[in-house]
C-alpha beads as a LAMMPS data file, in Angstrom:
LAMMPS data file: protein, C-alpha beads

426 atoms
425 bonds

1 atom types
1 bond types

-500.0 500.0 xlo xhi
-500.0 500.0 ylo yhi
-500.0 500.0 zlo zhi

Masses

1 110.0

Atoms # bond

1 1 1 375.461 -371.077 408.072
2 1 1 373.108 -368.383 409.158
3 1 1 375.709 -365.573 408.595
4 1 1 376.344 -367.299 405.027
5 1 1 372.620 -367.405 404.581
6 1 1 371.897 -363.153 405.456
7 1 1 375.081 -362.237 403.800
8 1 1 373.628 -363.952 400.450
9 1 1 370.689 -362.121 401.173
10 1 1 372.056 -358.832 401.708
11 1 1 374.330 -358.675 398.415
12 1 1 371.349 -359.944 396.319
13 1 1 369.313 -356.929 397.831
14 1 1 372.068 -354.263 397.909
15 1 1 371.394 -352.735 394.845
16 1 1 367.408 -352.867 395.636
17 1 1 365.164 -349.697 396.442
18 1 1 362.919 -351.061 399.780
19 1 1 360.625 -347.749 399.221
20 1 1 357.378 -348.912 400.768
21 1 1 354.135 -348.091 399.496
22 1 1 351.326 -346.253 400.551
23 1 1 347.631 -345.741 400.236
24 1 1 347.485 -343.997 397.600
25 1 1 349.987 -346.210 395.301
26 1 1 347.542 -349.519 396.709
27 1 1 344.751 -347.287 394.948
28 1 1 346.406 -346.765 391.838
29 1 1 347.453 -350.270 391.327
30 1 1 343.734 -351.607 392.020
31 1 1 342.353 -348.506 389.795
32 1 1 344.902 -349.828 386.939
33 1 1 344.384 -353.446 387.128
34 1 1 340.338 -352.776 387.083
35 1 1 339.882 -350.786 383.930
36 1 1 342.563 -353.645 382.183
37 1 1 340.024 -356.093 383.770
38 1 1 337.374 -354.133 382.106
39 1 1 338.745 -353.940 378.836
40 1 1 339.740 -357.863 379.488
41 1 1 335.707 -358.470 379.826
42 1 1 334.581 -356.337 377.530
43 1 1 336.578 -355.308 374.393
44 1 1 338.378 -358.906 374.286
45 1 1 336.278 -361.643 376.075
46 1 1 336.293 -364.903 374.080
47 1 1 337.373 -366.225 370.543
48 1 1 333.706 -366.807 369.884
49 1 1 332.697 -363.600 370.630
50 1 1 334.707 -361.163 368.212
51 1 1 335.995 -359.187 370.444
52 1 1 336.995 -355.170 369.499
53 1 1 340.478 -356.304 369.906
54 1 1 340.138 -359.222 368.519
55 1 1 338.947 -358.078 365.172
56 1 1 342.042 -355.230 364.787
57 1 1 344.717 -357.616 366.209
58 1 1 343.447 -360.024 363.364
59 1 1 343.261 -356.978 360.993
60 1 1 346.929 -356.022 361.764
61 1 1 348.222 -359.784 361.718
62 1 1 346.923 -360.239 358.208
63 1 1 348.857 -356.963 357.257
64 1 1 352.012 -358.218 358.469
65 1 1 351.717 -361.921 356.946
66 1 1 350.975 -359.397 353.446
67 1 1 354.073 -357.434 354.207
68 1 1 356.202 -360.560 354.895
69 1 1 355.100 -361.965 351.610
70 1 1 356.184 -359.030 349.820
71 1 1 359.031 -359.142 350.905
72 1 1 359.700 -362.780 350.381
73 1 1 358.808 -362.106 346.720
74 1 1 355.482 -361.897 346.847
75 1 1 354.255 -359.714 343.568
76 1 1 350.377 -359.726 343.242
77 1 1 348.089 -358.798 340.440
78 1 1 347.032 -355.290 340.683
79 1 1 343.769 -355.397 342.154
80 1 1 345.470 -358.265 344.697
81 1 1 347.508 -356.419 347.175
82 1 1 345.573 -357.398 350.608
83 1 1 344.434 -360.635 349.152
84 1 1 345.394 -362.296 352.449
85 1 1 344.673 -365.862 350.809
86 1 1 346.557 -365.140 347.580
87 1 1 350.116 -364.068 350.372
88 1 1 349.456 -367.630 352.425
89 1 1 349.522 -369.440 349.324
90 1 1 352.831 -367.878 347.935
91 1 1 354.207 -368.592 351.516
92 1 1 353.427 -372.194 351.839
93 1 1 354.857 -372.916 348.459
94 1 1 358.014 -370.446 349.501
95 1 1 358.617 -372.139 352.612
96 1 1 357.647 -375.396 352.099
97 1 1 358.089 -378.252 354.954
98 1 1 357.807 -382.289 355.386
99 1 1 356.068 -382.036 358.589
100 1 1 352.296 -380.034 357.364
101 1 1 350.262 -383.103 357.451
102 1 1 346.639 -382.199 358.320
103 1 1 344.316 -385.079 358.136
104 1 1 344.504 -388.280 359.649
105 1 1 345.117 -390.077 356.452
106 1 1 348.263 -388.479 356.384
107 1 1 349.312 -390.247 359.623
108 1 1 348.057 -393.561 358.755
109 1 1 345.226 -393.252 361.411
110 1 1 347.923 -393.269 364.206
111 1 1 345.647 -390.742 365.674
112 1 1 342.627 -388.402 364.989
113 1 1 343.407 -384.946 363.156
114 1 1 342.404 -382.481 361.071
115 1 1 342.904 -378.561 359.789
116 1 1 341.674 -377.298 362.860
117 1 1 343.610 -378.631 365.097
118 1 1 347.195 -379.643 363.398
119 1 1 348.902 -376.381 363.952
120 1 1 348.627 -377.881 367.546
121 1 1 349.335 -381.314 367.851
122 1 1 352.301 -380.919 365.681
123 1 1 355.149 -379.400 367.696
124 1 1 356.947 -377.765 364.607
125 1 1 354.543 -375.198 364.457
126 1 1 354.647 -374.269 367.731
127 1 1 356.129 -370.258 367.640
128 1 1 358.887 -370.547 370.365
129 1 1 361.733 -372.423 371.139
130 1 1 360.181 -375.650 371.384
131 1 1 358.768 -374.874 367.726
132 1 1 362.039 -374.425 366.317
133 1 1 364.249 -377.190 367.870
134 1 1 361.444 -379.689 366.671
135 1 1 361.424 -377.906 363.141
136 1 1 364.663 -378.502 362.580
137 1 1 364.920 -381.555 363.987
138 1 1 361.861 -382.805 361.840
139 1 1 363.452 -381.112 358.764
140 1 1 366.963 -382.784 358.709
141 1 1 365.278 -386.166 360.052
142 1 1 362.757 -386.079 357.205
143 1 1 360.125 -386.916 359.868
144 1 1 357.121 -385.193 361.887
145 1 1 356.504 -385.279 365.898
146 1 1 353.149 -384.594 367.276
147 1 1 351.072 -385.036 370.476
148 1 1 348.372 -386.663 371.037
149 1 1 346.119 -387.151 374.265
150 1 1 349.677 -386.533 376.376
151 1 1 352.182 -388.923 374.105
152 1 1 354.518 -388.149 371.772
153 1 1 354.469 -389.438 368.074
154 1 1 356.876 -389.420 365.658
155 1 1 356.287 -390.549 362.081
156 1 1 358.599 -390.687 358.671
157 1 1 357.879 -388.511 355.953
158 1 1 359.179 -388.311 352.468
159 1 1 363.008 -387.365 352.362
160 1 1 363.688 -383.508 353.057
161 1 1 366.571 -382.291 351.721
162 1 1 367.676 -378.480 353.261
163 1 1 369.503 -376.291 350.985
164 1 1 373.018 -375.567 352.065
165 1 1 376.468 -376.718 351.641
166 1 1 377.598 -377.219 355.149
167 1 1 375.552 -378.347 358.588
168 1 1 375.862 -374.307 359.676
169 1 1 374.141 -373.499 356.452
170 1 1 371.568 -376.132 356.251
171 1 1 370.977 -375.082 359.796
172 1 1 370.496 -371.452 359.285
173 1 1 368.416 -372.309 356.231
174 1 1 366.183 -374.688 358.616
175 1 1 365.746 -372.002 361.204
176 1 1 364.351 -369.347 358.367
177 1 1 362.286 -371.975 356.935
178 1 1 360.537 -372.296 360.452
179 1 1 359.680 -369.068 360.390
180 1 1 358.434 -368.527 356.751
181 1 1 356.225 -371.339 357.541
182 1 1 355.082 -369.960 360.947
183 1 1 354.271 -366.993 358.472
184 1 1 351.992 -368.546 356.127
185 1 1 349.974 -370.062 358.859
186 1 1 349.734 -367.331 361.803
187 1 1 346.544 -365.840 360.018
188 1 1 344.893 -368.963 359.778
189 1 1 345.599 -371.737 356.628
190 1 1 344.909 -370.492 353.168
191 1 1 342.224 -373.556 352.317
192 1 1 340.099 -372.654 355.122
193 1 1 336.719 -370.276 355.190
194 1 1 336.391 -367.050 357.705
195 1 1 338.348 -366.861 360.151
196 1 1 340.499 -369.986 359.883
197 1 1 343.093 -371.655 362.613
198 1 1 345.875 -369.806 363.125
199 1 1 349.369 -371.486 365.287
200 1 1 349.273 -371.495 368.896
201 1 1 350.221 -369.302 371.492
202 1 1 353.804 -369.724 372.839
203 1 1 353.927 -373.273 374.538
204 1 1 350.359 -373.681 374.530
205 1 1 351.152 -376.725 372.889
206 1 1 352.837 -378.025 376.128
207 1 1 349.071 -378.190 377.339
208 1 1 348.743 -381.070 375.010
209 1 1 350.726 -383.083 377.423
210 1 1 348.476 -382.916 380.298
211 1 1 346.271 -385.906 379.911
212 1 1 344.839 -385.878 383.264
213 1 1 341.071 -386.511 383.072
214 1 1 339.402 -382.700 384.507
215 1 1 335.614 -383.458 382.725
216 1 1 333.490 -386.171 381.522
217 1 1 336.500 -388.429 381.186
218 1 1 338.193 -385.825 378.895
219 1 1 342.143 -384.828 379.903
220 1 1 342.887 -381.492 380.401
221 1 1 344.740 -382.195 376.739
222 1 1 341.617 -382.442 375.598
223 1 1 339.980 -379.559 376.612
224 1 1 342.868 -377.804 375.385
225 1 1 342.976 -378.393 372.146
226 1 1 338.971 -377.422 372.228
227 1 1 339.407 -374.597 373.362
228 1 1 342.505 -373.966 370.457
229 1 1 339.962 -374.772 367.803
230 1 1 337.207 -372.705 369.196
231 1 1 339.891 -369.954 368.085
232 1 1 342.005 -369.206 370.789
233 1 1 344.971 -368.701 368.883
234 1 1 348.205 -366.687 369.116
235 1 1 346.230 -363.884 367.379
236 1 1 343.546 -363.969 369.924
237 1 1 346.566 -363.856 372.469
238 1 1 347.177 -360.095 371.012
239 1 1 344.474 -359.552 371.687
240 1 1 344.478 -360.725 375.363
241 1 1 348.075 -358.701 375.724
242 1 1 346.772 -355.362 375.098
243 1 1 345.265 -354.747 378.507
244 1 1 347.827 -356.754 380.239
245 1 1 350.337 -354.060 378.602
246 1 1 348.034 -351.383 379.430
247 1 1 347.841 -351.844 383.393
248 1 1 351.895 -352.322 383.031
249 1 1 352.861 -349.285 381.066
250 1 1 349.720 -346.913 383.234
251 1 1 351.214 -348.605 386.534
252 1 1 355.237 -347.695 385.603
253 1 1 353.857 -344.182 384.286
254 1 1 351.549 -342.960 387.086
255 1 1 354.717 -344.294 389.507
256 1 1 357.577 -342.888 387.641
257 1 1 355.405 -338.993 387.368
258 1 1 354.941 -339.507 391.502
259 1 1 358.304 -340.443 392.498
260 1 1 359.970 -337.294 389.904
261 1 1 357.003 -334.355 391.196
262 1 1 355.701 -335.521 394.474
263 1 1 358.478 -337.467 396.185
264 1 1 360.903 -335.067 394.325
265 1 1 363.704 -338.132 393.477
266 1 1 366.412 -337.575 390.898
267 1 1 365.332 -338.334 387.437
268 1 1 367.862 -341.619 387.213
269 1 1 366.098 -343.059 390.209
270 1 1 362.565 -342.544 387.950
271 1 1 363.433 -345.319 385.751
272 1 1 361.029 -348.253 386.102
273 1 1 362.488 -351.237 387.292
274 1 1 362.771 -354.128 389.563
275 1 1 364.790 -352.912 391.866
276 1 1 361.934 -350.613 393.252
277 1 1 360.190 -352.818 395.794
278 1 1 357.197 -350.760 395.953
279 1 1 356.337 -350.723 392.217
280 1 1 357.032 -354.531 391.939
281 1 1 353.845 -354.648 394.651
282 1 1 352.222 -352.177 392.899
283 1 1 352.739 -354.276 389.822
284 1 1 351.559 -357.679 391.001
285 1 1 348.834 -356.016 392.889
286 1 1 347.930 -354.389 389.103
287 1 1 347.762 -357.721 387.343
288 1 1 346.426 -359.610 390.207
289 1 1 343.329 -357.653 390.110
290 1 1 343.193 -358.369 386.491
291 1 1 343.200 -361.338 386.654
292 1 1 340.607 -361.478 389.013
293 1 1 338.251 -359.695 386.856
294 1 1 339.443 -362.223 384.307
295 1 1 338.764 -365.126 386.748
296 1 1 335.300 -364.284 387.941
297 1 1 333.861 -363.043 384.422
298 1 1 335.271 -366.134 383.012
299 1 1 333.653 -368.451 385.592
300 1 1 330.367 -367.036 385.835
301 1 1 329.667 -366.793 381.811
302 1 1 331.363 -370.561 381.415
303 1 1 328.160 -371.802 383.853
304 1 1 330.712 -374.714 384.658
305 1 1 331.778 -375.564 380.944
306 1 1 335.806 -376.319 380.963
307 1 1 336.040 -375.403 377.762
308 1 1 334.193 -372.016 377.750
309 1 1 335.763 -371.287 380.750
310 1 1 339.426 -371.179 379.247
311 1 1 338.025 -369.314 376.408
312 1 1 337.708 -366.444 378.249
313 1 1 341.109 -366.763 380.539
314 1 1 343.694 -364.429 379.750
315 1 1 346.632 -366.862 379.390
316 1 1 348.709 -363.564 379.386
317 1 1 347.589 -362.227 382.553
318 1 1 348.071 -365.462 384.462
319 1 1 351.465 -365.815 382.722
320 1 1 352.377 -362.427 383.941
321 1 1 350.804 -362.656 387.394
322 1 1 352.918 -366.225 387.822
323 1 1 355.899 -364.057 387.174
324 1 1 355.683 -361.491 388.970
325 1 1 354.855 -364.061 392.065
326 1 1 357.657 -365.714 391.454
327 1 1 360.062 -363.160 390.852
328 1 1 359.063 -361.238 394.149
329 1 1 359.386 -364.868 395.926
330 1 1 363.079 -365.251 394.369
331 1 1 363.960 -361.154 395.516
332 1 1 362.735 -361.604 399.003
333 1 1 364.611 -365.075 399.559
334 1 1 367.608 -363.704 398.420
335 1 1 367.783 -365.841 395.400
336 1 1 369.079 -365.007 392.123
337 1 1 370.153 -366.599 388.691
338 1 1 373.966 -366.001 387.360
339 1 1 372.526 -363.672 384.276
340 1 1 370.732 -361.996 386.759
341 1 1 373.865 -361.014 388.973
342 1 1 375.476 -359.945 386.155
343 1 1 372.895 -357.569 384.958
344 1 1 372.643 -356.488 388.684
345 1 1 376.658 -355.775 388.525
346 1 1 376.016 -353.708 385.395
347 1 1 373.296 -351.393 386.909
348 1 1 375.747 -350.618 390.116
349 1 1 378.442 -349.891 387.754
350 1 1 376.423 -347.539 385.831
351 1 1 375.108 -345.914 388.536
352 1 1 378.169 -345.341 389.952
353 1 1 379.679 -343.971 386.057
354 1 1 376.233 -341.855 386.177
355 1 1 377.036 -339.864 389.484
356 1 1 380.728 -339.546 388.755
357 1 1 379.399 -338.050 385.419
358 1 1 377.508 -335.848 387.319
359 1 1 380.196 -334.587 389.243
360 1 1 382.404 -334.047 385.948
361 1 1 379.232 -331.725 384.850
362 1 1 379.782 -329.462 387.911
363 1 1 383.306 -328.463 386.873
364 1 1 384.005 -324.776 385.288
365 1 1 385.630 -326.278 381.874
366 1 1 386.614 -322.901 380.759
367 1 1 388.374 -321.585 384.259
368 1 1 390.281 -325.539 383.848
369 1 1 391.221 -325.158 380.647
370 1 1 392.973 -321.880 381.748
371 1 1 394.874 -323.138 384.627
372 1 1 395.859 -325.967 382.217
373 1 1 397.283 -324.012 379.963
374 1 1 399.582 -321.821 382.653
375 1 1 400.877 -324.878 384.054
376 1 1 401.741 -325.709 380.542
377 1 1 403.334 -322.453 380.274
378 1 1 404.986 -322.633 383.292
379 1 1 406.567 -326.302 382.342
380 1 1 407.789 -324.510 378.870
381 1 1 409.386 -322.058 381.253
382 1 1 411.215 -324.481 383.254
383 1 1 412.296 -326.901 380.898
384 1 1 414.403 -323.806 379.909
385 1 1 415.888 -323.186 383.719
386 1 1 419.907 -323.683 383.738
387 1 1 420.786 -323.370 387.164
388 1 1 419.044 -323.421 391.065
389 1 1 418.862 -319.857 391.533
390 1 1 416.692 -319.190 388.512
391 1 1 413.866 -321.968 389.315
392 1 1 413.587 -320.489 392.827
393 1 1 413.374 -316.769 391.108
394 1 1 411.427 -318.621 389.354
395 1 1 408.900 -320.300 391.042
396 1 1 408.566 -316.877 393.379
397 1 1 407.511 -314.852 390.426
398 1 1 404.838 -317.146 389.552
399 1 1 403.640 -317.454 393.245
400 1 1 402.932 -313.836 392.990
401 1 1 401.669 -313.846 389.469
402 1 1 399.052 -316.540 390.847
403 1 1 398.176 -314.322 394.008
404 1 1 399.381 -317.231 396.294
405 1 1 401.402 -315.543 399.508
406 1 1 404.701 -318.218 400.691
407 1 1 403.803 -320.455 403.310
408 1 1 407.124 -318.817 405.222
409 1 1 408.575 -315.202 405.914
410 1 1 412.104 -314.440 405.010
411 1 1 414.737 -316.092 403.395
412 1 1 413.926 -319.702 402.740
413 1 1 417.280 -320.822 404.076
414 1 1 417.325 -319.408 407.110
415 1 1 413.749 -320.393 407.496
416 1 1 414.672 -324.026 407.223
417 1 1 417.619 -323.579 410.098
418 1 1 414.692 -322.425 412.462
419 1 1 413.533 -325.730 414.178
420 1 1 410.623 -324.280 415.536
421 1 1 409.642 -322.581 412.217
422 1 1 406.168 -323.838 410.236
423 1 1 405.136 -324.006 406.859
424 1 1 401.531 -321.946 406.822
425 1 1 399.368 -322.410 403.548
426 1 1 396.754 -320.007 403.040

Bonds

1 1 1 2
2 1 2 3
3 1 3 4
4 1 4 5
5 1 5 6
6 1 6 7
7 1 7 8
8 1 8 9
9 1 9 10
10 1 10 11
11 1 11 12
12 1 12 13
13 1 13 14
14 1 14 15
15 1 15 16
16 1 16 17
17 1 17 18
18 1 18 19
19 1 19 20
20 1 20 21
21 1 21 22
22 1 22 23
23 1 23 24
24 1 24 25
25 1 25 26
26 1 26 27
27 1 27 28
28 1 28 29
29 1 29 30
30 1 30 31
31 1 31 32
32 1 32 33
33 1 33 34
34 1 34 35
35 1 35 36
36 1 36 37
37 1 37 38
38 1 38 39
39 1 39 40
40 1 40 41
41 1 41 42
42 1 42 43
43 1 43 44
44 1 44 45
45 1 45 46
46 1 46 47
47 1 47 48
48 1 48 49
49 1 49 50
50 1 50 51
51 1 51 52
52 1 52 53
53 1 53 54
54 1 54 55
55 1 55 56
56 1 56 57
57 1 57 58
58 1 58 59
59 1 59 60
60 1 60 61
61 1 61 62
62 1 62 63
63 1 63 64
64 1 64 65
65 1 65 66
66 1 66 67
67 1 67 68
68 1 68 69
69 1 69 70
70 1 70 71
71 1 71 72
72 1 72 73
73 1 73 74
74 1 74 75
75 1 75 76
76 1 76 77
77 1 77 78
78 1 78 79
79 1 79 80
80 1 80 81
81 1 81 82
82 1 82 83
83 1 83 84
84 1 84 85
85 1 85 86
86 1 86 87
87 1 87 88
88 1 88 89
89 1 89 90
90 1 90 91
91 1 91 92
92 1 92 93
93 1 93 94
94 1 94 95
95 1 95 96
96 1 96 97
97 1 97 98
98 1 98 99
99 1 99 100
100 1 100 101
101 1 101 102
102 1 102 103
103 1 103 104
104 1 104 105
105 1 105 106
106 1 106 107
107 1 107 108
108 1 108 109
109 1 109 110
110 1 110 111
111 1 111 112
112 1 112 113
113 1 113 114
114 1 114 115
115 1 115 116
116 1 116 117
117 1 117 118
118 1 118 119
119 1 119 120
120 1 120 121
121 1 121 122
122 1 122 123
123 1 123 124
124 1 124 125
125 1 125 126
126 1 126 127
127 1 127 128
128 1 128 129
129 1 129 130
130 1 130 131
131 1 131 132
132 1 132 133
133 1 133 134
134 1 134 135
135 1 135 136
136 1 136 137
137 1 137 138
138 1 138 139
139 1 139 140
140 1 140 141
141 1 141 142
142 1 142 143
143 1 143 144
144 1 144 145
145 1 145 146
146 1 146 147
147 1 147 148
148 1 148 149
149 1 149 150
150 1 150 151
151 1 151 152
152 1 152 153
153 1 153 154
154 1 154 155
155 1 155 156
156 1 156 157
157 1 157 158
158 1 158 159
159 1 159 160
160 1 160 161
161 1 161 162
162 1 162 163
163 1 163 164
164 1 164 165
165 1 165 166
166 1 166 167
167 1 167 168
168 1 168 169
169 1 169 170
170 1 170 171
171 1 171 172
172 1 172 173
173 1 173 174
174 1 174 175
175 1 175 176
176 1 176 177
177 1 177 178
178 1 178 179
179 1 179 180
180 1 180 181
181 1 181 182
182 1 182 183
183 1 183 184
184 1 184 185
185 1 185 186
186 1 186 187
187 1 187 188
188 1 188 189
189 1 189 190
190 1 190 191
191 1 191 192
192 1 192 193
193 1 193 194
194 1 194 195
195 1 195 196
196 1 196 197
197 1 197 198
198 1 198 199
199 1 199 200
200 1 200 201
201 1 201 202
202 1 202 203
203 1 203 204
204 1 204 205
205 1 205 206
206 1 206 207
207 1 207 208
208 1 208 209
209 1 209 210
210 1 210 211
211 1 211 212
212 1 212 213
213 1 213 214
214 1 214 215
215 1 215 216
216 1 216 217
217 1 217 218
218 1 218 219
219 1 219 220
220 1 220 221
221 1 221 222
222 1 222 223
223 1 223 224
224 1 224 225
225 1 225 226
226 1 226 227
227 1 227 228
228 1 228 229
229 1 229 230
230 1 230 231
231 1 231 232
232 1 232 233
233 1 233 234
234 1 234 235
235 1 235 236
236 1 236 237
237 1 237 238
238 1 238 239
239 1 239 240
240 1 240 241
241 1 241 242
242 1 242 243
243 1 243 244
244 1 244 245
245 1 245 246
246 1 246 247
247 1 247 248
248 1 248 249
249 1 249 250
250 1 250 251
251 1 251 252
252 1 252 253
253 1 253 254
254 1 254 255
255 1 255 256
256 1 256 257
257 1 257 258
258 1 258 259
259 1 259 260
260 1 260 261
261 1 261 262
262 1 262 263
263 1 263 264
264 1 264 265
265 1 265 266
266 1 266 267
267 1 267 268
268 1 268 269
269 1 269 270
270 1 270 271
271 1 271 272
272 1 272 273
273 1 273 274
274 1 274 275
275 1 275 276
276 1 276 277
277 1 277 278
278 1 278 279
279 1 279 280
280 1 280 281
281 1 281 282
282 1 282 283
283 1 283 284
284 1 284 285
285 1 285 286
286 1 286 287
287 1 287 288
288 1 288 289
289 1 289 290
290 1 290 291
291 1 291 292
292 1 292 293
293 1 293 294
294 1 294 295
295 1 295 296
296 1 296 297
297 1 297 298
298 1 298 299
299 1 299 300
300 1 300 301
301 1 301 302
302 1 302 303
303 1 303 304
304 1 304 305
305 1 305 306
306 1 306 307
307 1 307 308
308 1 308 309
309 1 309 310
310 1 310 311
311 1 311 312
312 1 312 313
313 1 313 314
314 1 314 315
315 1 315 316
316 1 316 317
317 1 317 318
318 1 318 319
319 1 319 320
320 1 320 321
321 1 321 322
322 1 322 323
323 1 323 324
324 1 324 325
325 1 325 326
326 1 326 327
327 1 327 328
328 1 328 329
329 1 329 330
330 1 330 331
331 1 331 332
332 1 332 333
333 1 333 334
334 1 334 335
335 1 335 336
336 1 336 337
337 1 337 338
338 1 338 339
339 1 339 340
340 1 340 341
341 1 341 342
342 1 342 343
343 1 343 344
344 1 344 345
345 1 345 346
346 1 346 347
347 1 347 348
348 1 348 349
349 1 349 350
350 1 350 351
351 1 351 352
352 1 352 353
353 1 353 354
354 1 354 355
355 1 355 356
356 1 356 357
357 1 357 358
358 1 358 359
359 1 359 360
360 1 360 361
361 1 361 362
362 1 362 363
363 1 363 364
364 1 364 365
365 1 365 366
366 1 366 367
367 1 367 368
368 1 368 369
369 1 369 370
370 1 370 371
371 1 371 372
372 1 372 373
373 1 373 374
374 1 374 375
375 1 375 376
376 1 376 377
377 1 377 378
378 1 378 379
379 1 379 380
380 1 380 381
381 1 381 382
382 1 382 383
383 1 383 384
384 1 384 385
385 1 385 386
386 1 386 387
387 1 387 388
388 1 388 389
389 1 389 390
390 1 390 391
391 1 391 392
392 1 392 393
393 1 393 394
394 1 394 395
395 1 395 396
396 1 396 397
397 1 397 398
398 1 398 399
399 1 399 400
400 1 400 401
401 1 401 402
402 1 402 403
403 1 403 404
404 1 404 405
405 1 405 406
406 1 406 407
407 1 407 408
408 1 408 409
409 1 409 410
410 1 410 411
411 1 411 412
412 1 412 413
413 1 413 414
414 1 414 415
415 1 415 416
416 1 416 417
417 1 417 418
418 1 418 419
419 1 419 420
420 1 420 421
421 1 421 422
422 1 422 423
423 1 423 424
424 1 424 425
425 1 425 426
């Protein structure tokens, strides 16, 4: 079983670079994952704040929920173009759905609820896969799911009827429908003053389920959805991903420019990618100092607040930093998912077509295409041969023509009655 065990582990590393690091790559990771940190603190801290970031990633959503509407039909009045208000309300009516209920009256007072925090307790707006299975579900059930305080609730709503003539269709049409409504309420609803609530970040909502008590008898569900209406919204989480893309990209770049000038390694082996052991380190070592940054600024402004202490946690970062932990974890057992040995299968095949490539690009073309065509010639030639005697004439002629010398001296015949006579090639 042991043997079974390292053999595993062996073919799940064998197309893995072990390169170690060293000081200097330790510094740049740290150096990388500080100033992200910095701009974490600083340029994004917490919905409340209005963030830098926060204020162009908002600026830049509203543009694209303009430019969606435009393209769904939208025509404004001149004057109206980047009325952001005037595109959500074309895009609620375009995509309309059965489950938008926002007050508790429309629930019958099952539970508590209101603008600013639907987009959360119900699942169908939820902008992942969870989002869209319960969509559709909700949309060819004619009925809405929710969560509230960690249970799920389902209630009927009028009848929805999907256009389409067959289940594909009504499916397809379900799935768009999703996403035009995901659309019209990403930049917050179109009934609501400033800055409005926009839809959650993906499977935030799965937070909602938690409903284990973390502060003055309030579930971590709870404090959740708080902290969602204090703003913390997928648009804030663009916000949070710049500098979590920043330390990536800087980390990859400032790796990739060492390994090609100082180490002096082939351009292919340059790419960034998991297989390199030492940027994986160099990567979690990047975000985990992030996300300390993140950690401690969040914990010493919050002065012991749940609430305003996941305000300012970067879910990216964490999210990241989890994956990269458990990634590295999964490499070093020797454990790896079907998909995974697949795509490893395709990189060693491609490396493998890149060097023979490589070796095609050392060959003279010109002097082969030559030699190809006088061993064409020569094939013409002896296609036309009638007898023995001229394809030996033959063949001699061309020997010399080439500037080859016989591997034998004499005639060939009585060269081949000598027993202790050898062929010589030179």
């Amino acid at each position: 079983m042991g043997n079974i065990s390292s053999e595993k582990k062996q073919n799940a590393k064998s197309t893995l670079y072990n390169d170690k690091c060293d000081k200097y790559d330790y510094m740049i990771a740290v150096a990388c994952g500080a100033i992200a940190g910095l701009i974490d603190v600083f340029m994004v801290g917490a919905p409340a704040v209005n963030g830098s970031l926060q204020v162009w990633t908002d600026a830049q959503v509203n543009q694209v929920v303009i430019a969606f509407a435009k393209k769904s039909g939208w025509t404004p009045r001149q004057g109206n173009e980047d009325n952001i208000v005037s595109a959500i309300n074309y895009l609620e009516r375009q995509f309309h759905v059965n489950y938008d209920q926002r007050y508790t009256a429309d629930v019958a007072g099952v539970f508590d609820m209101s603008t600013r925090n639907h987009h959360m307790k119900s699942l169908a707006h939820s902008p992942d896969v969870v989002g869209l299975v319960f969509s559709v579900i909700n949309q060819f059930s004619s009925t809405a799911s929710f969560v509230d305080n960690g249970r799920l609730v389902t209630i009927q709503t009028d009848t929805f009827e999907l256009q389409g003539g067959s289940y594909i269709s009504k499916l397809y049409c379900g799935a768009a429908n999703w996403f035009g409504h995901i659309m019209s309420d990403v930049a917050g609803s179109s009934g609501t003053s400033g800055r409005g609530s926009g839809i959650v970040l993906p499977f935030y909502e799965m937070f909602s389920f938690f409903d284990v008590t973390v502060e003055d008898r309030r579930s971590f569900a709870m404090v959740a959805e708080q902290v969602f209406r204090e703003g913390y919204d997928a648009r804030f989480g663009l916000s949070m991903a710049i500098p979590v893309i920043l330390c990536d990209l800087a980390i990859k770049l400032i790796w990739a420019l060492k390994h090609y000038f100082y180490h002096k390694k082939p351009l292919r082996e340059c790419i960034p990618s998991k297989r390199h052991a030492d940027l994986r380190m160099m990567l979690l070592i990047g975000d985990g100092t992030l996300c300390a940054i993140d950690g401690l600024d969040a914990a010493l402004r919050s002065g012991g607040n749940w609430v305003a202490f996941f305000s300012r946690v970067n879910y990216f970062a964490w999210l990241r930093l989890a994956h990269l932990a458990l990634r590295e974890v999964c490499i070093r057992c020797g454990i790896s998912f079907p998909l995974q040995k697949q795509l490893d299968a395709f990189i060693s095949i491609n490396e493998e077509l890149e060097r023979y490539l490589s070796e095609l690009e050392k060959i003279d073309m010109e002097a082969f295409r030559r030699e190809t065509e006088q061993y064409n010639e020569l094939l013409k030639v002896l296609e036309a041969v009638n007898s023995e005697e001229e394809i030996n004439v033959l063949l001699k002629n061309k020997y010399r023509e080439l500037g080859f010398e016989l591997p034998y001296e004499g005639d060939f015949d009585d060269f081949m009655e000598d027993r202790t006579a050898v062929l010589t090639y030179k």
